[in-house]
C-alpha positions as CSV (number, residue, x, y, z in Angstrom):
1,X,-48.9,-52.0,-26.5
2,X,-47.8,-54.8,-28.9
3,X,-46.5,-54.3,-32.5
4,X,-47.2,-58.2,-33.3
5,X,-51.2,-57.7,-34.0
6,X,-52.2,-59.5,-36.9
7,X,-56.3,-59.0,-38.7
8,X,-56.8,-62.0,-40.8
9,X,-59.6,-61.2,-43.4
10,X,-61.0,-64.4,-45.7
11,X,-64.1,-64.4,-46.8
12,X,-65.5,-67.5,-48.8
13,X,-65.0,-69.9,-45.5
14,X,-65.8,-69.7,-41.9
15,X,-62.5,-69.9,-39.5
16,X,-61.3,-72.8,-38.0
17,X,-62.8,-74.1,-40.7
18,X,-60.5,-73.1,-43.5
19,X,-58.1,-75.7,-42.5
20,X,-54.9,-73.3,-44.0
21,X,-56.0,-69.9,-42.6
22,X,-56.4,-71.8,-39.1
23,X,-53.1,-73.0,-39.7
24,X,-51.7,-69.8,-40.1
25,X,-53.5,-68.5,-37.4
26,X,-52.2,-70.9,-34.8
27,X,-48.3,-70.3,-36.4
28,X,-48.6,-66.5,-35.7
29,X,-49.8,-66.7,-32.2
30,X,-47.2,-69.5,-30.9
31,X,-44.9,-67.0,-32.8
32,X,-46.0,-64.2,-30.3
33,X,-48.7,-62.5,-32.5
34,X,-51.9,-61.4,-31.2
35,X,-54.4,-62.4,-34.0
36,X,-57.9,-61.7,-34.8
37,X,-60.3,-63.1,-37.8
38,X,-62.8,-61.5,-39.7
39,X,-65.2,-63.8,-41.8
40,X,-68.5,-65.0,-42.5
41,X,-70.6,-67.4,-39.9
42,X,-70.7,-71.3,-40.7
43,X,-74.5,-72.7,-39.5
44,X,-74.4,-72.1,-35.5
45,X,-71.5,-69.7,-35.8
46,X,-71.4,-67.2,-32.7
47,X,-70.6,-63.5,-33.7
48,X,-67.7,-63.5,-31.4
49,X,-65.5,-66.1,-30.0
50,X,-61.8,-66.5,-28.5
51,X,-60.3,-70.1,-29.3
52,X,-57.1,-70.5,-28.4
53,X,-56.2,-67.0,-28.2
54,X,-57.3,-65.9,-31.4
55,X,-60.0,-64.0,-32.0
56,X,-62.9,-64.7,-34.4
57,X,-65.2,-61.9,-35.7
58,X,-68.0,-63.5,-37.7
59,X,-70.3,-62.0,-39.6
60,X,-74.0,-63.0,-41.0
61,X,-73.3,-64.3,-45.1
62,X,-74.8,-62.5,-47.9
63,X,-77.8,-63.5,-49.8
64,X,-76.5,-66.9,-51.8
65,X,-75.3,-65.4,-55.2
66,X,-77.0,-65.6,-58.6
67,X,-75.2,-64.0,-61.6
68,X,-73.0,-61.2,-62.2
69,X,-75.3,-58.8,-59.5
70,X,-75.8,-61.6,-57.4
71,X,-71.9,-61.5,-56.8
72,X,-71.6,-57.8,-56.7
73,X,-74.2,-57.6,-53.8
74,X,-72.3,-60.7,-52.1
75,X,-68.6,-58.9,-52.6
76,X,-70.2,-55.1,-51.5
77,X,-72.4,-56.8,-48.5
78,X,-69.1,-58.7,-47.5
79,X,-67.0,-55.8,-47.6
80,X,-69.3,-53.3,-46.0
81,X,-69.8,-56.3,-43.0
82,X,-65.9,-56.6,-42.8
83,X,-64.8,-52.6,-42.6
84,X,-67.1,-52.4,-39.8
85,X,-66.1,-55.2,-37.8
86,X,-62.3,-54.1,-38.4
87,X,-63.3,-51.1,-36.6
88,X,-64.4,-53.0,-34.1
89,X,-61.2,-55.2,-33.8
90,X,-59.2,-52.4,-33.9
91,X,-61.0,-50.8,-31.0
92,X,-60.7,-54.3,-29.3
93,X,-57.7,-56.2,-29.9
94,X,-56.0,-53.8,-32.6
95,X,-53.8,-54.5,-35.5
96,X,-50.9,-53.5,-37.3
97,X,-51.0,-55.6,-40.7
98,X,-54.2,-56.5,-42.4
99,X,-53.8,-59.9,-44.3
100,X,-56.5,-60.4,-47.1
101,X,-57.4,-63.8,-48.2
102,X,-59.0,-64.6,-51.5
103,X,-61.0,-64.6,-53.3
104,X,-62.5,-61.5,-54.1
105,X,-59.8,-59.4,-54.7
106,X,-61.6,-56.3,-53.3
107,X,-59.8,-56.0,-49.5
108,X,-57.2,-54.3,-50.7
109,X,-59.1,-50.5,-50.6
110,X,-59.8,-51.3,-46.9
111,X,-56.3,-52.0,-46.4
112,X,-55.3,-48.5,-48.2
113,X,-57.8,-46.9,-45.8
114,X,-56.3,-48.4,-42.9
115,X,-52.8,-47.5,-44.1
116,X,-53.1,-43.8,-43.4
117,X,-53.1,-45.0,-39.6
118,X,-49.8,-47.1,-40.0
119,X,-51.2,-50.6,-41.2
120,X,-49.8,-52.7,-43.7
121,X,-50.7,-55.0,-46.0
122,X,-50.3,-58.8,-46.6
123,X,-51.8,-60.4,-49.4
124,X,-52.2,-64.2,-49.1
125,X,-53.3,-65.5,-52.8
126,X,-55.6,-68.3,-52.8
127,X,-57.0,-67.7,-56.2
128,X,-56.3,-67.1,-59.1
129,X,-59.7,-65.0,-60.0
130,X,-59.1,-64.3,-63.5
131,X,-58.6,-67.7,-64.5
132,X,-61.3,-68.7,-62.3
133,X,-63.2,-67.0,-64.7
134,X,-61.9,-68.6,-67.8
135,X,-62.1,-71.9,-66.1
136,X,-66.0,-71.2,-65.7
137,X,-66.9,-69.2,-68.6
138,X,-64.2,-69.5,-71.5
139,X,-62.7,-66.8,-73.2
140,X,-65.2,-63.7,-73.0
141,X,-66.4,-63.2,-76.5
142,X,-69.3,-60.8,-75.4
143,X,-68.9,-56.9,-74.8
144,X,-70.5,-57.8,-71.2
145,X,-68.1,-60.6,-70.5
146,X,-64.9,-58.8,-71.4
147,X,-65.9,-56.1,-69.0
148,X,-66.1,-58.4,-66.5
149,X,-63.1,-60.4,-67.2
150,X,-61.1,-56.9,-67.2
151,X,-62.4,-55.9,-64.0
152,X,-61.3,-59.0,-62.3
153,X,-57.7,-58.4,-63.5
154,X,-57.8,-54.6,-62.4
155,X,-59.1,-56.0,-58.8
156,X,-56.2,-58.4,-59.2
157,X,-53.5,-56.1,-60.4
158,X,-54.5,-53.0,-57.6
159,X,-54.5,-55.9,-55.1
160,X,-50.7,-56.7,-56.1
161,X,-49.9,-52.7,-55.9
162,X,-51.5,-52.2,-52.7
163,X,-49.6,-55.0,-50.7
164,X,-46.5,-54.6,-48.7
165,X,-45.9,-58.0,-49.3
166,X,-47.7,-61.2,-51.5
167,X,-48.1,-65.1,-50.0
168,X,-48.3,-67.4,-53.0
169,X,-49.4,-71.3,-52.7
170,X,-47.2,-72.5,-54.9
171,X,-44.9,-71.7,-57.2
172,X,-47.1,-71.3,-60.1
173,X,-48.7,-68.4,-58.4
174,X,-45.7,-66.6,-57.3
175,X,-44.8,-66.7,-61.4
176,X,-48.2,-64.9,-62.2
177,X,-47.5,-62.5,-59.2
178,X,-44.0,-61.5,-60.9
179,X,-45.6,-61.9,-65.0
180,X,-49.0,-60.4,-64.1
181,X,-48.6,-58.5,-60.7
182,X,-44.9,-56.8,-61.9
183,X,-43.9,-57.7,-58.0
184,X,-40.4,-57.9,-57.3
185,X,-39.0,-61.8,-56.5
186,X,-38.1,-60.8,-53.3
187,X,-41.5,-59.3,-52.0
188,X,-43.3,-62.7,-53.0
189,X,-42.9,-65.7,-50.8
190,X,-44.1,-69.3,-51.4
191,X,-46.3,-70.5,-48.7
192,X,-48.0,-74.2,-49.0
193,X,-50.6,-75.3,-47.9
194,X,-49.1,-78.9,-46.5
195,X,-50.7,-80.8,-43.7
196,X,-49.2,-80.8,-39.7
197,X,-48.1,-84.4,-40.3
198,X,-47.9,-84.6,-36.3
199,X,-51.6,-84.2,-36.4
200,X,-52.9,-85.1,-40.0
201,X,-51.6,-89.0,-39.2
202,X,-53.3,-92.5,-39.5
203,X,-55.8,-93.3,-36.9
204,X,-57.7,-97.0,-36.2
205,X,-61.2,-95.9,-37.4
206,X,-64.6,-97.1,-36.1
207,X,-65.3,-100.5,-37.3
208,X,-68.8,-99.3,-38.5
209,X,-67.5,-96.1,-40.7
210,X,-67.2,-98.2,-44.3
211,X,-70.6,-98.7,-43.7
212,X,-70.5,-102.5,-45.1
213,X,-68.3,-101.2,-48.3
214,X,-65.6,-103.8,-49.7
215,X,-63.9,-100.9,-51.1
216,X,-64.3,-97.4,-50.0
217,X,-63.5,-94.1,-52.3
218,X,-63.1,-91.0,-50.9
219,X,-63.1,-87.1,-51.7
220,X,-62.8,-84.4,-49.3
221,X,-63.1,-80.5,-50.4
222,X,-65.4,-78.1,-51.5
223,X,-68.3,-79.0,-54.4
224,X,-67.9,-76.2,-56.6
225,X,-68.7,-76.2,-60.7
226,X,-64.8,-76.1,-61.1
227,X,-64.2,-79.2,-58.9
228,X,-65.1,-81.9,-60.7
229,X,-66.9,-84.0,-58.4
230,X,-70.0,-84.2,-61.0
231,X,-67.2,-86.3,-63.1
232,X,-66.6,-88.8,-60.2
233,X,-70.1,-89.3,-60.0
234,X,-69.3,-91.0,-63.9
235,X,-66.9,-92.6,-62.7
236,X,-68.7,-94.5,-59.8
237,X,-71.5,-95.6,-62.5
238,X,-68.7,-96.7,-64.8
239,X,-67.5,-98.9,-61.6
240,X,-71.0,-99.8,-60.2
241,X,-73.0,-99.9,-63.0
242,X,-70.9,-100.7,-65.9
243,X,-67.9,-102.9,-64.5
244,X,-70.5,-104.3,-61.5
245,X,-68.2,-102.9,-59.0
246,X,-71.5,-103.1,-56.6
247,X,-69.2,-103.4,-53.8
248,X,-67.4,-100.3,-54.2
249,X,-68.6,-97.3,-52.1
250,X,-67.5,-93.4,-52.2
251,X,-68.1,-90.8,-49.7
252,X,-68.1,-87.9,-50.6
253,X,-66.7,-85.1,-47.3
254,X,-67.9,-81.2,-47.7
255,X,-70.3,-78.6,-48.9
256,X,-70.2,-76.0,-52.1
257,X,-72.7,-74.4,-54.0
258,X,-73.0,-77.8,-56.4
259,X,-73.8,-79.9,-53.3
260,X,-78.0,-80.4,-53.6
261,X,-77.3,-80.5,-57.4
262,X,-74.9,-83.4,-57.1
263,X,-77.2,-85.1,-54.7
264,X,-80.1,-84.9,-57.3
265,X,-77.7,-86.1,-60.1
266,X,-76.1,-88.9,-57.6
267,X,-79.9,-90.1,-57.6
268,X,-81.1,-90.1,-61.1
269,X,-77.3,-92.2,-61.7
270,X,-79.3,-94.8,-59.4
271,X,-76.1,-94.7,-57.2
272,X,-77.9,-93.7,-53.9
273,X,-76.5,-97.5,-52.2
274,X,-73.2,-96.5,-53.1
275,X,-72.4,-92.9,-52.7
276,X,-72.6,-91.2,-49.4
277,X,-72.4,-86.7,-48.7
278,X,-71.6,-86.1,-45.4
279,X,-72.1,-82.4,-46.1
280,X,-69.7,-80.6,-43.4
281,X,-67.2,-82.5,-41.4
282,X,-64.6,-80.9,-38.6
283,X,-61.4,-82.6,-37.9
284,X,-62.2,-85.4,-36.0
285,X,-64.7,-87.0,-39.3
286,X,-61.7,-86.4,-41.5
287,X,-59.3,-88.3,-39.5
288,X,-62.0,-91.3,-39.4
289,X,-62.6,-91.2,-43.3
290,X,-59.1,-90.7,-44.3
291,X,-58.1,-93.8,-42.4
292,X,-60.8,-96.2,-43.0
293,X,-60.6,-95.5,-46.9
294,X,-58.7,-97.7,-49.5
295,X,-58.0,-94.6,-51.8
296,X,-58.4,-90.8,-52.4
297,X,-59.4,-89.1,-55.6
298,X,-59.2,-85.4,-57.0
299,X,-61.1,-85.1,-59.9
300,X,-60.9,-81.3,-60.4
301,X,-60.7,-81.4,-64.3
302,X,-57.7,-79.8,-66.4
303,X,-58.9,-75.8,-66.5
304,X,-56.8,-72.7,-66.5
305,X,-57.2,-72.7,-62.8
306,X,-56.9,-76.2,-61.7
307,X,-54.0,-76.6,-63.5
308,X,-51.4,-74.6,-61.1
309,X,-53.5,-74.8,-58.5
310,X,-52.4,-76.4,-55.1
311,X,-55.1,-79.2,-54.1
312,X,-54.6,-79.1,-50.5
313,X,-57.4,-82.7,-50.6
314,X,-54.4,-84.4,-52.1
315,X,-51.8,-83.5,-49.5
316,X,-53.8,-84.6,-47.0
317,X,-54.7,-88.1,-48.3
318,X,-51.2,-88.3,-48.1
319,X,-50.7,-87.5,-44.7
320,X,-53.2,-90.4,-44.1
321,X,-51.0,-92.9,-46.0
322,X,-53.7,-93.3,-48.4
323,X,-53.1,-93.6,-52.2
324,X,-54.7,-91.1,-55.0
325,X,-56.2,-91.1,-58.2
326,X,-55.8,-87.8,-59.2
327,X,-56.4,-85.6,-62.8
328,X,-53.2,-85.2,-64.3
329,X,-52.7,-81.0,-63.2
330,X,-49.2,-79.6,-62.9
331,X,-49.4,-78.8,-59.1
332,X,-50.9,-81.9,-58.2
333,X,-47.7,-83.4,-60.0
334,X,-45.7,-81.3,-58.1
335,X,-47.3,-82.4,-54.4
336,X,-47.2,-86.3,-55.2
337,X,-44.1,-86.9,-56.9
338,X,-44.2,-90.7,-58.0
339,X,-46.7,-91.6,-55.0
340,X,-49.8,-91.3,-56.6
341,X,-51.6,-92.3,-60.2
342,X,-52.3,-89.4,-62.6
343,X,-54.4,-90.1,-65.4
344,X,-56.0,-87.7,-68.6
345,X,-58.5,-85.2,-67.8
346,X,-62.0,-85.5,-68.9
347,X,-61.2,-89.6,-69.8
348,X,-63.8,-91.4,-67.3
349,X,-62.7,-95.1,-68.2
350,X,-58.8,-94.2,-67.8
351,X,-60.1,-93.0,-64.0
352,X,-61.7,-95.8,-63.4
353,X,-59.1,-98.2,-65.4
354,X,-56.8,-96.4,-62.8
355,X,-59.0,-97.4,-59.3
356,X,-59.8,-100.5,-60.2
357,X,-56.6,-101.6,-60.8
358,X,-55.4,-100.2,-57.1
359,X,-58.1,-102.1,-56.2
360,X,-57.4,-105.1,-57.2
361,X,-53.8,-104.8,-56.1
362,X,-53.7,-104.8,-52.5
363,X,-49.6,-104.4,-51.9
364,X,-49.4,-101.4,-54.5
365,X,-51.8,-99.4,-52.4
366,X,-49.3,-100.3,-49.6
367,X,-46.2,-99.5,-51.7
368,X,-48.0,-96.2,-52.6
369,X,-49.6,-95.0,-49.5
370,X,-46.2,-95.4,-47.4
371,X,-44.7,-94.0,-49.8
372,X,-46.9,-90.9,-49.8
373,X,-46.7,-90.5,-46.2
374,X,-43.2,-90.3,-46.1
375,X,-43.2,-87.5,-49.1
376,X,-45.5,-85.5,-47.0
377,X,-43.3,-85.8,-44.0
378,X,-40.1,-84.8,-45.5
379,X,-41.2,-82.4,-48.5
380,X,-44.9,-81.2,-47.8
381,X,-45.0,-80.8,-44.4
382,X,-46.8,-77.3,-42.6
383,X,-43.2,-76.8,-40.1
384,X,-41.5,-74.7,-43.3
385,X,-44.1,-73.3,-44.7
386,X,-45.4,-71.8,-41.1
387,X,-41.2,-70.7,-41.1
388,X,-41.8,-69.2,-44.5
389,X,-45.0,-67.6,-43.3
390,X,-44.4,-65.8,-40.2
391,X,-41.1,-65.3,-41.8
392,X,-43.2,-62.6,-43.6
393,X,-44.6,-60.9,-41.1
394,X,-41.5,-60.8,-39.1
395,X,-39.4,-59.1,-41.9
396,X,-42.6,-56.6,-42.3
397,X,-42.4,-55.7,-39.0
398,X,-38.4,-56.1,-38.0
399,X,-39.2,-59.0,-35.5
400,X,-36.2,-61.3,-35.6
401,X,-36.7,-65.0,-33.9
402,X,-35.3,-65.8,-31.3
403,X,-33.8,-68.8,-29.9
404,X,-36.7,-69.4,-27.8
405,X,-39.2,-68.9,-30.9
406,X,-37.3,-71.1,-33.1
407,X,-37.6,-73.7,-30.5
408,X,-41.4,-74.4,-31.1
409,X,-41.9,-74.7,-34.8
410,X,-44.9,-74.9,-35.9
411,X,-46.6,-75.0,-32.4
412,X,-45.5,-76.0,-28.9
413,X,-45.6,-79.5,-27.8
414,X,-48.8,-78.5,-25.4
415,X,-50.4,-77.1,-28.5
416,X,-50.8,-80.8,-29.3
417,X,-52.2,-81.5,-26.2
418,X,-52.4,-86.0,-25.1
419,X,-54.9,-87.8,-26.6
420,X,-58.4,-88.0,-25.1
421,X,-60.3,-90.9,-23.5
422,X,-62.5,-91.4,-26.5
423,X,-60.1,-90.3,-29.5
424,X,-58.8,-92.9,-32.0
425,X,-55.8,-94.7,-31.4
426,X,-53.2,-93.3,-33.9
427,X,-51.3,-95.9,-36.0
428,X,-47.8,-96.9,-34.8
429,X,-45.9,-95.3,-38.1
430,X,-42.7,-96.5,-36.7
431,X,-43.8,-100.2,-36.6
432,X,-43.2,-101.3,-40.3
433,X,-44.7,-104.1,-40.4
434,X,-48.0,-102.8,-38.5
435,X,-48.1,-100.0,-40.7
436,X,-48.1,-101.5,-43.6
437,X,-51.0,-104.1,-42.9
438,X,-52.6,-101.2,-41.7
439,X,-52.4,-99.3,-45.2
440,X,-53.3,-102.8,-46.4
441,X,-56.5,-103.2,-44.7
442,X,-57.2,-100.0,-42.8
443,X,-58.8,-100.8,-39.4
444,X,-57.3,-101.9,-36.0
445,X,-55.6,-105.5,-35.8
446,X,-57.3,-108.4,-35.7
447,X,-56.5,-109.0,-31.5
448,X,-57.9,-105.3,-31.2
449,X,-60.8,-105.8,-32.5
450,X,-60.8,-109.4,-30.1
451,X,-59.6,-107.5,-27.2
452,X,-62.6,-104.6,-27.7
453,X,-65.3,-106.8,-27.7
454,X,-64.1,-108.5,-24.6
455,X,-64.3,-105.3,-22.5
């Protein structure tokens, strides 16, 4: 039987659609791995299913939390749900490493219960829990508080002693995982989350997706308290309400506990003409968004966790040649380099200063956006960081690559499969002059457009 079994375990998104865990997924199994998921059930979800090899055991979430038992019936219903189904896996596909994706730091007891039969342990860091919690709630001041705080660093800190090896997202991380964690350098490897620029690319979207918008804003990621997107909600009324910007429009792409809460707000603002949730989108509605928009923003505000933390939203507007406005955070300042604006957190007027002047200047969103799509390309770009990531697993489990491995980073050419009937033309990114006027205007040329309507 194979050696090369892999049991992925995340647990605060549903796989595919955790865009990095499916990446890592597909890297391991065009690497040879057999791999198998365990996580929760997105609306529809089947229990079971086998998509593109890979195996995805899903299980029913818990209750929505609300306070501190809230979460501890979510974390124990979660991990209960999960030891079960690894049974299962094992009985069915097997494994030989467990990697734990967080948040919660609480998988790694189920992988020292699996280690007495052999398994080891990879621990992929998402999250930084500990200063999720400062980033939330402050220092803890209260008896209560500073329990809880404490306990998140013990989960953290048993977590770290546990596994055989630690994936950090950036380099930020891997410094906590040597300062906090006491790892040793070489046990911790950097792993990004960048963007398959062969598939994350520029695409002629639907005439119809601005929806009649001059300008179009847009943010794709989760809509959690620590995101920020009640602040661009301030800065669209600053645009629309205060500047008269009627003829700028966001859309807002994803889900999160802050979603209805944000809708409410986004009415009361009087900005219901102007802002548009699409609530969950797959692939396909990114691509469109991301290529018929004018600009991206992250407005995840300057906390103890945003601040080296990787916005994956960021690299992926990039891989769309499409300029940001971002929060000035050290990681984001790490993934765009000179290619994107970075203004003050928590000033609303400098944010909007910032989009209305990209606005209003037509050839620096073109100088920006190519500019961005060429950093991606060459610096952020998922082919080294799947190299760095299955690197892991191979040293874990003495599995050198071959020439015939090496030859189809980060997937094989059929992995990309042609381009169906009804998908979007991609943009010609070798065509300088096209692509440019396309990151100009973003839609299909003028004698497209002509040619379409003749058909």
């Amino acid at each position: 039987m194979s050696s090369l079994r892999v049991l992925i375990i995340v647990q605060n998104l549903p796989v595919p659609l955790d865009r990095r865990v499916w990446l890592e997924c597909k890297a391991l199994a065009d690497q040879g791995y057999s791999v198998s998921v365990i996580c929760p059930k997105g609306p529809g979800d089947p229990s079971y299913q086998l998509l593109d090899g890979i195996g995805i055991y899903k299980y029913r979430p818990a209750p929505e939390a609300q306070g501190v038992l809230g979460f501890a019936v979510e974390f124990i219903w979660s991990w209960l749900l999960t030891a079960g189904l690894s049974i299962r896996v094992r009985r069915e596909r097997g494994f030989d490493v467990i990697q734990a994706c967080n948040p919660p730091d609480t998988y790694w007891l189920l992988a020292a219960l699996w280690r007495v039969r052999g398994v080891r342990f990879v621990f992929d860091q998402h999250d930084l829990n500990p200063e999720l919690f400062l980033s939330r709630f402050g220092e803890p001041r209260s008896a209560a508080m500073r329990v809880q705080y404490r306990g998140l660093l013990w989960l953290e800190r048993m977590t770290y002693r546990v596994a055989d090896r630690v994936i950090s997202t950036n380099a930020s991380y891997k410094a906590v995982a040597e300062r906090r964690g006491r790892r040793d350098p070489s046990s911790v490897t950097v792993v990004r989350s960048g963007p398959d620029t062969r598939l994350m690319r520029p695409v002629y979207p639907d005439a119809g997706i601005r929806g009649g918008a001059e300008h179009l804003i847009c943010y794709l990621g989760i809509m959690g308290p620590q995101d920020g997107v009640d602040t661009l909600l301030d800065v669209m009324e600053e645009l629309v309400h205060r500047r008269g910007r009627t003829g700028v429009h966001a859309v807002l792409l994803g889900f999160g506990d802050c979603l209805d809460d944000l809708k409410a707000r986004c009415t009361a603002l009087g900005l219901d003409s102007n802002v548009r949730f699409t609530g969950r989108v797959g692939p396909a509605e990114i691509a469109q968004y991301l290529s018929a928009s004018d600009l991206g923003v992250g407005p995840d505000q300057k906390t103890p966790l945003n601040d080296i933390s990787t916005m994956n939203k960021t690299m992926e507007y990039m891989a769309y040649a499409l300029p940001s406005v971002s929060v000035d955070l050290v990681e984001t300042r790490v993934s765009v380099g000179d290619t994107g604006v970075l203004v003050p957190s928590g000033d609303i007027a400098a944010f909007a200063d910032a989009l209305e002047s990209l606005l209003d200047n037509p050839e620096r969103r073109v100088e920006l956006g190519i500019a961005a799509r060429r950093r991606v390309v060459e610096e952020l770009d998922w082919k080294p960081q799947a190299q760095a990531y299955v690197g892991v697993f191979d040293d874990l489990l003495n599995n050198p690559a071959g020439d015939d491995r090496l030859g189809r980073w980060p997937h094989s050419a059929a992995a990309l499969g042609a381009r169906g009937e009804n998908e979007p033309r991609p943009v010609d990114l070798l065509d300088e002059a096209e692509f440019a006027r396309f990151v100009r205007e973003r839609c299909a040329p003028a004698a497209s457009v002509r040619q379409s309507d003749q058909v």
